[in-house]
Backbone as a printed PyTorch tensor [residue, N CA C, xyz], in Angstrom:
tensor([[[-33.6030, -30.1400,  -0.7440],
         [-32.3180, -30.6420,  -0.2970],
         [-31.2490, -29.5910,  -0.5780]],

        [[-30.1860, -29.4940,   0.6260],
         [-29.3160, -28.5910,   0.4660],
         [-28.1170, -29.0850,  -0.4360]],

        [[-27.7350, -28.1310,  -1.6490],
         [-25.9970, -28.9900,  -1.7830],
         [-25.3340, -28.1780,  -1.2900]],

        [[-23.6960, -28.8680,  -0.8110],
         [-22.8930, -28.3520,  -0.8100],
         [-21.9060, -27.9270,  -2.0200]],

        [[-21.5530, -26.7800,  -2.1610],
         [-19.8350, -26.6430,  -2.8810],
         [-18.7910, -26.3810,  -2.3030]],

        [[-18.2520, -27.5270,  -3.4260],
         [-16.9510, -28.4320,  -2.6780],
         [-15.6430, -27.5240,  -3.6660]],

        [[-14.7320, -27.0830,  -3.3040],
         [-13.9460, -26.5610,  -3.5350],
         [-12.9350, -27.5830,  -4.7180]],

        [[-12.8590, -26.8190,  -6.0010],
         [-12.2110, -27.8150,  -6.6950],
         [-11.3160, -28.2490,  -6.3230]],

        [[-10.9100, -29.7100,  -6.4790],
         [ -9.3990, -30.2710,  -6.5400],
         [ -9.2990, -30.9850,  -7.5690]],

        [[ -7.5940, -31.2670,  -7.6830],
         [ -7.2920, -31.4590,  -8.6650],
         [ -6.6120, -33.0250,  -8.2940]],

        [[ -7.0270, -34.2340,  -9.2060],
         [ -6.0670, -35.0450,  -9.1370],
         [ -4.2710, -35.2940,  -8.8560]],

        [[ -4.3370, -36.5040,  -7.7080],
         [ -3.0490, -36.4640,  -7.4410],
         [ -1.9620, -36.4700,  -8.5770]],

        [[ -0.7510, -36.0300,  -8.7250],
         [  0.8080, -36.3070,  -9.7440],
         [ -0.0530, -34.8900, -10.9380]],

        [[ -1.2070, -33.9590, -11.0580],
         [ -1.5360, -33.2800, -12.2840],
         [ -1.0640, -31.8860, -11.7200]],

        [[ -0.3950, -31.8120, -12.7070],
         [ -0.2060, -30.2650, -12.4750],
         [ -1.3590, -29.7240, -13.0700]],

        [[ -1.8980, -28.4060, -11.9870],
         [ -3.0800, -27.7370, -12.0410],
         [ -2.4220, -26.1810, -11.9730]],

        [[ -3.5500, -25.2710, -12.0620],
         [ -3.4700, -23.7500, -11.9750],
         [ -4.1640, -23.5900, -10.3310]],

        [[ -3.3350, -23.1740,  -9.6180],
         [ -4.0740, -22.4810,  -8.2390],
         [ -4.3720, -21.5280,  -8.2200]],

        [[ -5.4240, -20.5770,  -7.6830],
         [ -5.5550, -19.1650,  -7.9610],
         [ -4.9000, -18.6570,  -6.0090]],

        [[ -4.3050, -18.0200,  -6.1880],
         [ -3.4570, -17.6550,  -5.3970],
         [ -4.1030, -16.0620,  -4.6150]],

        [[ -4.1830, -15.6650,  -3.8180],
         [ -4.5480, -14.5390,  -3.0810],
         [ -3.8680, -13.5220,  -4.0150]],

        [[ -5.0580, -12.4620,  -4.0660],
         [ -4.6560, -11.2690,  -5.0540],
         [ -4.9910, -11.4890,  -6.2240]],

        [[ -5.7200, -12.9970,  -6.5340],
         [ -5.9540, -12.9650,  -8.3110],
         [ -4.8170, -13.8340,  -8.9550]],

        [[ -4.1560, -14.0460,  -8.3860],
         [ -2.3940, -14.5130,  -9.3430],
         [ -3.1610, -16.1450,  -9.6390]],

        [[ -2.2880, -16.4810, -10.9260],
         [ -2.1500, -17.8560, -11.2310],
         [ -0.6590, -18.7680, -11.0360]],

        [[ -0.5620, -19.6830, -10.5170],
         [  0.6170, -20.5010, -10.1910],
         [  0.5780, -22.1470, -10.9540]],

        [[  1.2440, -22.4360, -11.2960],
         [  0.8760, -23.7880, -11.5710],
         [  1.9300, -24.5520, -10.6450]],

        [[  1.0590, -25.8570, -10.0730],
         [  1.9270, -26.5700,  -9.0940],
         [  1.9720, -28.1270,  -9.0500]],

        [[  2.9660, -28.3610,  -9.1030],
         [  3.1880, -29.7880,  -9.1670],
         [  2.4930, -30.9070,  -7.7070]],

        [[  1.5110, -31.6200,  -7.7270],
         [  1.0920, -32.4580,  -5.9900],
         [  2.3320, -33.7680,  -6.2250]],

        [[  2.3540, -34.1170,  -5.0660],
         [  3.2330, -35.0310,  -4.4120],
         [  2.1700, -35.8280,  -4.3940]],

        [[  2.7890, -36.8700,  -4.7260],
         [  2.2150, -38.4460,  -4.4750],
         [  1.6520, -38.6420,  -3.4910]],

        [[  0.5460, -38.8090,  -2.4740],
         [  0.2000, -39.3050,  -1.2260],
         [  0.4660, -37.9310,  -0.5480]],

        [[  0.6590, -36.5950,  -0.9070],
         [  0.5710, -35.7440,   0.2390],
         [ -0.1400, -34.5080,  -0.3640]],

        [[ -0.8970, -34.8610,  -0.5730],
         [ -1.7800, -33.3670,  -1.8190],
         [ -2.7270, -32.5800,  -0.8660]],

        [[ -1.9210, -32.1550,  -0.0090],
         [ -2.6050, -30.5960,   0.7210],
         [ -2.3840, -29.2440,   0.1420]],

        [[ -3.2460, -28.2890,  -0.0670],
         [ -2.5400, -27.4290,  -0.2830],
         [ -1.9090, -26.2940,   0.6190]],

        [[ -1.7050, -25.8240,  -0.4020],
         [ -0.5090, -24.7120,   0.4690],
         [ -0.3100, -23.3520,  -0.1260]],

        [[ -0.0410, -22.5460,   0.9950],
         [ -0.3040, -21.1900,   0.6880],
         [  0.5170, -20.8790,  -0.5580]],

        [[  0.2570, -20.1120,  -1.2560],
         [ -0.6900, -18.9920,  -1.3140],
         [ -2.0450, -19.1560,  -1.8020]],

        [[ -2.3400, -20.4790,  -1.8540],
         [ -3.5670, -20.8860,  -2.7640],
         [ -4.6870, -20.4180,  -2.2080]],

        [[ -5.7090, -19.7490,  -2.7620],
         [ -6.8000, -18.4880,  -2.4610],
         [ -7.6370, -19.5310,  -1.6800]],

        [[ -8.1110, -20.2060,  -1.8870],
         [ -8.8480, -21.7960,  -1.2350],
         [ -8.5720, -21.5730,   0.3680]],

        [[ -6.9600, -21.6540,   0.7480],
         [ -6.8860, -21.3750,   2.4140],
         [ -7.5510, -19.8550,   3.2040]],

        [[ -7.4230, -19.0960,   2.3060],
         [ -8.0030, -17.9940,   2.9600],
         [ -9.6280, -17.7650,   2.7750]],

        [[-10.4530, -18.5760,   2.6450],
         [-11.7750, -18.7820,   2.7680],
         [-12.3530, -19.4430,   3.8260]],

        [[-13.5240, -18.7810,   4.4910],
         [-14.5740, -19.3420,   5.5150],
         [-14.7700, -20.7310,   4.9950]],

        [[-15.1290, -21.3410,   5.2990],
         [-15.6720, -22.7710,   5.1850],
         [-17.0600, -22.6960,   5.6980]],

        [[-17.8590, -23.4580,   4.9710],
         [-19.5170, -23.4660,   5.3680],
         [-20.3760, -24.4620,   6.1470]],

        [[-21.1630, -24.6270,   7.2700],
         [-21.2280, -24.8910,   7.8010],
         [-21.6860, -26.6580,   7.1340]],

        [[-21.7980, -27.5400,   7.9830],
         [-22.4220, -28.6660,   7.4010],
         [-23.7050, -28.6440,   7.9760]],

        [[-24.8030, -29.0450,   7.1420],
         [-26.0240, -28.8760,   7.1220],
         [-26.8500, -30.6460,   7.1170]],

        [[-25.6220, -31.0570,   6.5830],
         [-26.7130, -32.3490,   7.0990],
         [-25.4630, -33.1920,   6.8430]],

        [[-25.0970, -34.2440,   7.8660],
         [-24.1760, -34.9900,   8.3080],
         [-24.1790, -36.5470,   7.3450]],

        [[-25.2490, -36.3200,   6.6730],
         [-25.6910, -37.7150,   6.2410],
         [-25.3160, -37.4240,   4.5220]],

        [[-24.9600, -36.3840,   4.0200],
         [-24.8460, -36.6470,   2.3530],
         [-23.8860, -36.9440,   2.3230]],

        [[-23.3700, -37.5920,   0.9350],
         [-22.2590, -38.0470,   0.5020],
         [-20.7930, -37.7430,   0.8720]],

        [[-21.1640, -36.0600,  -0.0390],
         [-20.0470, -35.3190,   0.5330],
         [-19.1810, -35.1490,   1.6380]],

        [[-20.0470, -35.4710,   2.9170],
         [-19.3520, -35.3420,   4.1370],
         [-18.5960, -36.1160,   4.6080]],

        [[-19.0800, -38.0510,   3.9340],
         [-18.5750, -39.1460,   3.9430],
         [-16.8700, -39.0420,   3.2770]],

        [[-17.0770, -38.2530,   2.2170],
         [-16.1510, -38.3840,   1.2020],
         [-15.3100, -37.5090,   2.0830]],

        [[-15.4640, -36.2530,   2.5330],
         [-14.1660, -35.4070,   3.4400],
         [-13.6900, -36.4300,   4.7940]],

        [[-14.9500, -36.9960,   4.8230],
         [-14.5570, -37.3700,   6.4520],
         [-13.0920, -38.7430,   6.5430]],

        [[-13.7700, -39.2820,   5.1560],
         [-12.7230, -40.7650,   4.5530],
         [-11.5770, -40.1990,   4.1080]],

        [[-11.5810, -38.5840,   3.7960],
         [ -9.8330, -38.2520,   2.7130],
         [ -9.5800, -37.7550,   4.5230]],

        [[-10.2090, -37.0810,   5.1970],
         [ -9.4540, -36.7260,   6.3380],
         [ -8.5810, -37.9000,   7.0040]],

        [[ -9.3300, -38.6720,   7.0050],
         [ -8.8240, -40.1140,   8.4200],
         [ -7.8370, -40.4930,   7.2420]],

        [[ -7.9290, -40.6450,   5.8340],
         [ -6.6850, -41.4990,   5.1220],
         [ -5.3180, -40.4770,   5.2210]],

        [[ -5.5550, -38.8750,   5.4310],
         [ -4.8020, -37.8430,   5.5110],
         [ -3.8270, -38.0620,   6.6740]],

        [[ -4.5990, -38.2070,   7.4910],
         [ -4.0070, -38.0380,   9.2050],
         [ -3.4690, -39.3960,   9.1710]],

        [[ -4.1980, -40.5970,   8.8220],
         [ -3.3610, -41.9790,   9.2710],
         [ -2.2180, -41.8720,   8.4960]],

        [[ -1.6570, -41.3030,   7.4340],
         [ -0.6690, -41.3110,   6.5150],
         [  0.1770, -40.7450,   6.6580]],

        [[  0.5020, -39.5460,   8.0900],
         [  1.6870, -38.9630,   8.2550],
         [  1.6070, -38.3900,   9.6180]],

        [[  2.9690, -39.1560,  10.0070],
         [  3.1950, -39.5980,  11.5890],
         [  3.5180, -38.1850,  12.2320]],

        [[  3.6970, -36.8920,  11.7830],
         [  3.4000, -36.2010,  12.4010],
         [  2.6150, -34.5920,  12.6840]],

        [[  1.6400, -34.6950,  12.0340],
         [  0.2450, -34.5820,  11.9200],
         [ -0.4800, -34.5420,  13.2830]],

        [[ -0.9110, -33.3790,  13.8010],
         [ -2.0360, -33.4450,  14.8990],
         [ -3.4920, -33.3720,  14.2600]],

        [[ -3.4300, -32.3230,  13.3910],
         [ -4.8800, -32.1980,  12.9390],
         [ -5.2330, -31.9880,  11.5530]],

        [[ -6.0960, -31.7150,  10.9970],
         [ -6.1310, -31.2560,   9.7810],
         [ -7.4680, -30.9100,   9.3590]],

        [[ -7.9370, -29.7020,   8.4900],
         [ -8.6850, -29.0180,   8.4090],
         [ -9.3170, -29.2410,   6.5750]],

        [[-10.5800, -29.2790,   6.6340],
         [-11.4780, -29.8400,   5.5280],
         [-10.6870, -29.1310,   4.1140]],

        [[-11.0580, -27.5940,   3.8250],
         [-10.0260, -26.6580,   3.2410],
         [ -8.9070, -27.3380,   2.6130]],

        [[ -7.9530, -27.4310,   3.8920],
         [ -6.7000, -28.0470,   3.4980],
         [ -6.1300, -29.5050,   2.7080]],

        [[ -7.7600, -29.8140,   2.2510],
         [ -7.7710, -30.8530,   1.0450],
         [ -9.2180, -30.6120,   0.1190]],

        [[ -9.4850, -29.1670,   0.0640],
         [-10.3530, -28.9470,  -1.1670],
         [-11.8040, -29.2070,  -1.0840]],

        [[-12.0570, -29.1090,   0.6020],
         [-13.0680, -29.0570,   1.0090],
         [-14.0140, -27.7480,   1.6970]],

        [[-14.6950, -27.2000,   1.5420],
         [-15.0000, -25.7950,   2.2870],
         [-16.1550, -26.0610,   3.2510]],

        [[-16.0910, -27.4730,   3.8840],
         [-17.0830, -27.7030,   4.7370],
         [-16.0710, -27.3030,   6.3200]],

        [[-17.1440, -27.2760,   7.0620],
         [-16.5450, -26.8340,   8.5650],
         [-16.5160, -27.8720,   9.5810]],

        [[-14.7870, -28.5860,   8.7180],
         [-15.0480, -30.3420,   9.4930],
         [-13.3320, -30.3350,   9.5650]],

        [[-13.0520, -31.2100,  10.5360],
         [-11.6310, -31.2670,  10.7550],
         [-11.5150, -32.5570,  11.4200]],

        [[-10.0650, -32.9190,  11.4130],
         [ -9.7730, -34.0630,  12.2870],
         [ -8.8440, -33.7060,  12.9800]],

        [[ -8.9070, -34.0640,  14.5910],
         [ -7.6460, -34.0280,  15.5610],
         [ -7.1110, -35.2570,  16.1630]],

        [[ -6.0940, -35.4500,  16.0270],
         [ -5.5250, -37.1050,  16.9960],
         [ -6.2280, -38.3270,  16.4750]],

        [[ -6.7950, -38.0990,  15.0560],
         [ -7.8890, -39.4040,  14.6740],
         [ -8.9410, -39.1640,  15.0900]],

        [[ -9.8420, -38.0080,  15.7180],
         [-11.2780, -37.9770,  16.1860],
         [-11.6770, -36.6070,  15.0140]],

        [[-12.8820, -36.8460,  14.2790],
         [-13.1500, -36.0790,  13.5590],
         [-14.4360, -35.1370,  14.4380]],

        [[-14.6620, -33.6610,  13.6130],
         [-15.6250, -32.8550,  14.4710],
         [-16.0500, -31.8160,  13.5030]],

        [[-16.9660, -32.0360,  13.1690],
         [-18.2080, -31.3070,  12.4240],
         [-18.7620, -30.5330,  13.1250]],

        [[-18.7530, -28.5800,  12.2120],
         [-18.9780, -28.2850,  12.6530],
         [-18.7730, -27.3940,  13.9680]],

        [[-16.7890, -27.9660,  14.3830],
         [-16.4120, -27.0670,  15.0270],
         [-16.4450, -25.8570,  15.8580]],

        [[-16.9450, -25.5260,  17.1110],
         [-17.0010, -24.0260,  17.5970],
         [-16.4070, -23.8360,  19.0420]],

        [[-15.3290, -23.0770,  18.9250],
         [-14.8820, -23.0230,  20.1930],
         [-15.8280, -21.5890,  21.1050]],

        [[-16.7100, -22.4720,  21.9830],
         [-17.5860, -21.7960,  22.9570],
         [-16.8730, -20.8250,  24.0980]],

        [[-15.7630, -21.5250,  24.5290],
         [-15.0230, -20.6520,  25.4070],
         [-14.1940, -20.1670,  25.2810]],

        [[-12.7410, -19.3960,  25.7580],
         [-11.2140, -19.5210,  25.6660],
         [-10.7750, -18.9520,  27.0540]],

        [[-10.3680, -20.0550,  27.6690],
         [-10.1830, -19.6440,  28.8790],
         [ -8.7690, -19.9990,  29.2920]],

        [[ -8.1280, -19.8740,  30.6240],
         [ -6.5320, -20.0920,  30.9680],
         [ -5.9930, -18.9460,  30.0290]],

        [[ -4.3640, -19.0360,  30.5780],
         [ -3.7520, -18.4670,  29.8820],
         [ -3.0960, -17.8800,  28.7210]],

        [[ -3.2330, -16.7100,  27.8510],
         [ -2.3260, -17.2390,  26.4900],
         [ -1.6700, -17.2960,  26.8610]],

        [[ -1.0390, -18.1840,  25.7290],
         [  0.5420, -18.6480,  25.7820],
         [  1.1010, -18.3090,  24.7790]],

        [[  2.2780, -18.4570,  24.0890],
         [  2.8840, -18.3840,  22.1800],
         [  2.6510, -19.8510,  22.2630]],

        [[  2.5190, -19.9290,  20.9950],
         [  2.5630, -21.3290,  20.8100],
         [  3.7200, -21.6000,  19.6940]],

        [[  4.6780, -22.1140,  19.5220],
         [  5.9150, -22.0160,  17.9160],
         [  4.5570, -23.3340,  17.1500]],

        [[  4.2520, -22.9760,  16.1170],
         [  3.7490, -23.8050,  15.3360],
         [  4.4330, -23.8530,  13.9890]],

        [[  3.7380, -24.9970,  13.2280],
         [  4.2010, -25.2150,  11.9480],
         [  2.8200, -25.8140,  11.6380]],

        [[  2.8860, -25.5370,   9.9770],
         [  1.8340, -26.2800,   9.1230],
         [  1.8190, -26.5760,   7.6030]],

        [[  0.9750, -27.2480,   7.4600],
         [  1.5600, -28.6630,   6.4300],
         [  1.3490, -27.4580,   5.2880]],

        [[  0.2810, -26.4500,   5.3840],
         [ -0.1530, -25.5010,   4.3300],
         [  0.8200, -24.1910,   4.3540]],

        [[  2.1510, -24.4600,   5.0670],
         [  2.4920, -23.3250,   5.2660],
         [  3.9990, -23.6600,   5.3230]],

        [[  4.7290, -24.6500,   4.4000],
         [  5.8600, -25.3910,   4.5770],
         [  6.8500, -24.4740,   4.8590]],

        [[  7.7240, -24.9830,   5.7000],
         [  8.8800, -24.0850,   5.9040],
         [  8.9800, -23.1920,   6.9230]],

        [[  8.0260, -23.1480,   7.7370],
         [  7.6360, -21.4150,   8.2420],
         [  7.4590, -22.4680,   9.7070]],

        [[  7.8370, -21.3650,  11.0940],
         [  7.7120, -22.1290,  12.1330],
         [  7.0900, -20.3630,  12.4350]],

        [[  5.8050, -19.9180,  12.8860],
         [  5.5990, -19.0170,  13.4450],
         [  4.9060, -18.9590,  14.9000]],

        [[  5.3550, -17.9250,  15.7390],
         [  4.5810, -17.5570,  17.3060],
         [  3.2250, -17.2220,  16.8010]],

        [[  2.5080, -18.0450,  17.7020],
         [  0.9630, -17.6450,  17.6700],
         [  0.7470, -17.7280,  18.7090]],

        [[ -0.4050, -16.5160,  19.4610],
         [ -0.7530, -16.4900,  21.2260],
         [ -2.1380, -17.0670,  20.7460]],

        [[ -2.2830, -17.8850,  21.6910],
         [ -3.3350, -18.8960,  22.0490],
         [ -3.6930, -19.1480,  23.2880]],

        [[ -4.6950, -19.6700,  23.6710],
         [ -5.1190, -19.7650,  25.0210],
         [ -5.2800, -21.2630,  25.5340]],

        [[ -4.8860, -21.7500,  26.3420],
         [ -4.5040, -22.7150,  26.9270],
         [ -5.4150, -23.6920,  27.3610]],

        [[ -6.7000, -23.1670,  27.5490],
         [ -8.2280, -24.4240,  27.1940],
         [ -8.7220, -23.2850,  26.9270]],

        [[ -9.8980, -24.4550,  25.9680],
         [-11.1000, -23.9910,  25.5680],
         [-12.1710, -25.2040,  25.4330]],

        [[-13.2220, -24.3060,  25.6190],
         [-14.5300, -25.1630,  25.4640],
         [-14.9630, -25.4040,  24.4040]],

        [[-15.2510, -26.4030,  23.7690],
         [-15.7050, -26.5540,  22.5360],
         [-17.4070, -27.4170,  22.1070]],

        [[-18.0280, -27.1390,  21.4690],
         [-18.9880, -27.5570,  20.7710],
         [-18.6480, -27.9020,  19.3110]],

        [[-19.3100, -29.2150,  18.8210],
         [-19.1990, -29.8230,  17.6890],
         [-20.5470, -31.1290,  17.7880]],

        [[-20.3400, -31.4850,  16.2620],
         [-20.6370, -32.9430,  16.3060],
         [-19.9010, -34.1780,  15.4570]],

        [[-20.0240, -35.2530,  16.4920],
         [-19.1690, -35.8030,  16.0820],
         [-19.3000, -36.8720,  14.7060]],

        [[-18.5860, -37.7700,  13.9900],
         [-18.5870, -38.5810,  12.9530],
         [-19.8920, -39.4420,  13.1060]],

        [[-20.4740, -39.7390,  14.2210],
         [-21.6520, -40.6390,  14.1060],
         [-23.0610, -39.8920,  14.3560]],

        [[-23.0680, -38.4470,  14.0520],
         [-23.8750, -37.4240,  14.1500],
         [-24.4560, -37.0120,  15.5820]],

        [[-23.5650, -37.5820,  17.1340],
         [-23.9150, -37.1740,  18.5100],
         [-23.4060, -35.6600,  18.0890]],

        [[-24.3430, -34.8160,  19.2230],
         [-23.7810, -33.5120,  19.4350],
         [-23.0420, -33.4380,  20.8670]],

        [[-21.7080, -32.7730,  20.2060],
         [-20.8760, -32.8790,  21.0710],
         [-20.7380, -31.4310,  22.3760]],

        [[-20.9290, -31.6440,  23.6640],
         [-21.0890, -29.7280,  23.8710],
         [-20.2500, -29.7060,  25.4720]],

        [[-19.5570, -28.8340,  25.8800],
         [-19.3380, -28.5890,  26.9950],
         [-17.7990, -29.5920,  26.7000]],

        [[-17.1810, -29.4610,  25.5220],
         [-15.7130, -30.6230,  25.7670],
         [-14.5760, -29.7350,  25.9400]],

        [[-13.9890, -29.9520,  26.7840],
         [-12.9230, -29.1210,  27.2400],
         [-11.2380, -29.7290,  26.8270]],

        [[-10.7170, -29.1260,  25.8830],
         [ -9.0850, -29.1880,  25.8460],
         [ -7.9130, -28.3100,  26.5410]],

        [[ -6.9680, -28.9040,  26.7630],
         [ -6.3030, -27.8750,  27.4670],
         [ -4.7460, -28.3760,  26.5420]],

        [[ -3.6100, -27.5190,  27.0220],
         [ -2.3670, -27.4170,  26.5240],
         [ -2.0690, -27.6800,  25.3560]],

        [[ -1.3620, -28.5860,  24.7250],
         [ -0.9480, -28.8990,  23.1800],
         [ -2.6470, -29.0930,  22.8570]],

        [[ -3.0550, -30.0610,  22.8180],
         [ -4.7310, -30.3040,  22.3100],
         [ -5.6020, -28.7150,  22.0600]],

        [[ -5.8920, -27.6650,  22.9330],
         [ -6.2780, -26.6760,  23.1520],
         [ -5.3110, -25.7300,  22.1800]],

        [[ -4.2010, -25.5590,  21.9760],
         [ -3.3720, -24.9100,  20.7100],
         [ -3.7870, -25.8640,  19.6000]],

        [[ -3.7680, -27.2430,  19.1990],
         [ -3.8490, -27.7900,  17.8990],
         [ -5.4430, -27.3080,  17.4730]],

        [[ -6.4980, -27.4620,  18.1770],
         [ -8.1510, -27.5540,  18.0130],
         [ -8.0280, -25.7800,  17.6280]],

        [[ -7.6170, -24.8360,  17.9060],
         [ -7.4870, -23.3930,  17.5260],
         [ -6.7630, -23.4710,  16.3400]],

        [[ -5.4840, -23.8730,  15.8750],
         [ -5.2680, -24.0110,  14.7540],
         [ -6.0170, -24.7940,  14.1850]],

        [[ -6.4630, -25.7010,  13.8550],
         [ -7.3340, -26.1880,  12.8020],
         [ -8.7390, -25.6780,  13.1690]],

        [[ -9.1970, -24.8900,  13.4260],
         [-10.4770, -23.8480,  13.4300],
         [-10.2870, -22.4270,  12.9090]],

        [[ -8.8570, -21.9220,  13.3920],
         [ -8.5890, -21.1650,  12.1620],
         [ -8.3550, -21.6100,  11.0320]],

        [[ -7.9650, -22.6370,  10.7980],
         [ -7.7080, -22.6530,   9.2690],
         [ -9.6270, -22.7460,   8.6000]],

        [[-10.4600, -22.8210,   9.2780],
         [-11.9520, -23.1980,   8.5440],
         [-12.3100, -21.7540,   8.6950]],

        [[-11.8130, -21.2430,   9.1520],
         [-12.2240, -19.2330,   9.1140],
         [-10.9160, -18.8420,   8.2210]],

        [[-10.6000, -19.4810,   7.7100],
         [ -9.5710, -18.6840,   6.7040],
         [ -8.3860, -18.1920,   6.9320]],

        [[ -7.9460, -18.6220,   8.5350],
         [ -6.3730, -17.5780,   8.7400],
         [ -5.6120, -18.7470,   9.1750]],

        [[ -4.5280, -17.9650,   8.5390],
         [ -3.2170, -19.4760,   8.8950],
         [ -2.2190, -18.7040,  10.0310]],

        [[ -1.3950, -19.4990,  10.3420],
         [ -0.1200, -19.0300,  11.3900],
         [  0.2150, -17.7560,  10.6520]],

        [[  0.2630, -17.6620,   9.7610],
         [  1.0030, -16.3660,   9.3030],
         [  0.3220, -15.4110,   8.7820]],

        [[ -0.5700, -15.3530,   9.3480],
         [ -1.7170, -14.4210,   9.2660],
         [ -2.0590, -13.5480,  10.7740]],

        [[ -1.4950, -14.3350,  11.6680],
         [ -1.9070, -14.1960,  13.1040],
         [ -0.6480, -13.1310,  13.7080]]])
């Protein structure tokens, strides 16, 4: 049996030590009900690993903090495993979760896109993105998902939260 490692987190209201890109230590206070992290914490700039079997615990447990994540703040498109102390390669968009993530195509136009992100407070940056893409995944009830096509806002949000599981944020781009 495979395990996964799960990226430490730290209980909500505790101040913890983040290890921060470059080695640095920070200590940071979480917010009640909104404990994502946020840059500079070394955690966002890591690959995330693939999920290997849809059925252990672990995946249950990201898949339940994702959907309580996203139902809890009204404006929220997506959100990425990482970005709550997970290093599996699972995300949620619009309330539909997707394991496993891979954008197969990138087709249409780039565009800029002005984004913002929850791991990146404060910061509104241009990112060129491409306007659909094809995607492969699988979904929360373990169907494999293949040939799904997004286009405009959907097609920019599904690229940001796939970069964030390869490690690069808006302000990296």
């Amino acid at each position: 049996m495979t395990t996964h490692r799960t990226l430490p987190f730290p209980e909500p209201l505790f101040i913890y030590t983040a290890l921060l890109r470059g080695g640095a230590k920070v200590k940071q206070k979480k917010e009640e009900g909104m404990d994502i992290i946020t840059h500079p914490d070394i955690r966002l700039g890591l690959k995330c690993k693939e999920v290997e079997d849809i059925n252990i615990p672990v995946v249950a447990e990201v898949i339940g903090e994702l959907q309580i994540k996203w139902a809890g703040h009204t404006t929220m498109a997506g959100l990425a495993a990482n970005q709550i102390g997970y290093d599996l390669r699972i995300i949620i968009l619009h309330g539909e979760i997707f394991v496993n993530p891979v954008i197969v195509k990138r087709q249409g136009e780039e565009k800029m896109s002005l984004e913002e992100c929850l791991s990146v407070p404060g910061r509104k940056e241009r990112v060129k993105r491409n306007n659909k893409i094809r995607i492969d995944a699988i979904s929360v009830e373990g169907r494999v998902i293949k040939k799904r096509y997004f286009k405009g806002l959907d097609a920019f949000c599904f690229q940001h939260e796939v970069d964030h599981l390869d490690g690069i944020l808006i302000i990296d781009k």
